[in-house]
N, C-alpha and C positions, 0 to 999 in steps of 0.2 A: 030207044036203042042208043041215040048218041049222048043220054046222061047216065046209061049205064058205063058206056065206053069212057066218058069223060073221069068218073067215080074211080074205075079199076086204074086208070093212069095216076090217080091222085092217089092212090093207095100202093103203087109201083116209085111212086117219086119219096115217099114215104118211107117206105121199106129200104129203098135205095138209099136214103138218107142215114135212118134207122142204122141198116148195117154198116158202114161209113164208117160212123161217129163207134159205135161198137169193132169194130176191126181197131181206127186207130187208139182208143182208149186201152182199148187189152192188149196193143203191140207196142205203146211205152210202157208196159211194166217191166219188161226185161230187153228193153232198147239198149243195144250196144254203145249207142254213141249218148248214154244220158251218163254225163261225170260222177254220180251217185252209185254208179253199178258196181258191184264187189266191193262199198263201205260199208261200217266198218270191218277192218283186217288186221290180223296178225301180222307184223313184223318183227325182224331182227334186228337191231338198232345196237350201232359199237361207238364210241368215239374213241377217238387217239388222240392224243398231244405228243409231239418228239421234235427233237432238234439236234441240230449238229453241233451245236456251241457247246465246247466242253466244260465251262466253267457251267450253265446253264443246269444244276443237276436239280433244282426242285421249280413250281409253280404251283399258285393260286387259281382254281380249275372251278366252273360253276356248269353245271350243265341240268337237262332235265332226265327224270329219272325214268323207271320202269312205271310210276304213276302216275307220269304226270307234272309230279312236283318239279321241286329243285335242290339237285345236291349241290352241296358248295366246301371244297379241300381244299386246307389253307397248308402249305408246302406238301403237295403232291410230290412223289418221286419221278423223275422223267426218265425215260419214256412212259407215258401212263396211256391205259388202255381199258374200258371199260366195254363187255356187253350186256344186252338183256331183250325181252322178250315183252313186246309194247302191245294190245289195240288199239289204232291210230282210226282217226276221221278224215274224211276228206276236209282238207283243208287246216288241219292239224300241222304245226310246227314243232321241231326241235331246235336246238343250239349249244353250242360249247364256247366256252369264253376262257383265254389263259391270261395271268401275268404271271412275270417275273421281273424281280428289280434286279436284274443282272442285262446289260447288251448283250444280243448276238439275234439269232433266230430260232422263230417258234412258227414250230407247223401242224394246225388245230384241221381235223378229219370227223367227218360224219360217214359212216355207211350203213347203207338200209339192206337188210340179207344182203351183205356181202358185197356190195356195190359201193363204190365211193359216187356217194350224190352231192359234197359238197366238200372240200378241200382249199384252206387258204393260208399264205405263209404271211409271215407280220415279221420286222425287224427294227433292231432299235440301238441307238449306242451305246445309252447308261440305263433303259429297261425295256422288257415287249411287252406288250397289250394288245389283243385281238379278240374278235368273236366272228363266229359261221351259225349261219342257221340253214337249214331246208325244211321244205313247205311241202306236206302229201298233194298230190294232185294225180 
């Protein structure tokens, strides 16, 4: 009787075990707090370049494109604006980079659908150079 009783505890500690490891295996597949959840994703991705400096009417603009790559516009018209339509990674970056060989101020802008996620202004006396990136996270 008591190695019968001893058997069924050890088959209860088992089980108990068993479904544990089973509960928590199958509840990180779609764990809210795992940084991977809803990657890859469609975004909307714009950058702008603009300035107030009126002499300032063209720059040099490199940024990444719709694939990935890198466009590069050698006297862009300012104010310049571009959008498009990305599947980003977690942990996926973009960036925009301006010059101009003229002083004054330039102000390079990322937004992700419609958000400014990243915005930085650069000034100079005889030319501007700057770059911004944001990081998916």
């Amino acid at each position: 009787m008591k190695h019968l009783l001893l058997k069924r505890k050890r088959l209860a500690g088992l089980f108990t075990i068993f479904a544990t490891v089973t509960l928590l295996t199958s509840s990180c597949k779609d764990n809210p707090a795992d940084p991977r959840a809803g990657w890859p994703k469609e975004v909307n991705i714009e950058f702008r370049v603009k300035t107030p400096t009126a002499a300032m009417i063209k720059a040099d603009i490199i940024y990444n494109n719709a694939t990935g790559g890198r466009t590069t516009l050698e006297d862009a018209t300012l104010p310049f604006s571009v959008k498009f339509k990305r599947t980003v990674n977690l942990r996926d970056d973009i960036a925009i980079s301006g010059y101009a060989d003229v002083g004054g101020t330039m102000e390079l802008e990322i937004r992700v659908d419609d958000k400014v996620v990243s915005s930085q202004t650069f000034q100079g006396t005889t030319l501007v150079t700057g770059a911004t990136a944001y990081v998916f996270q």
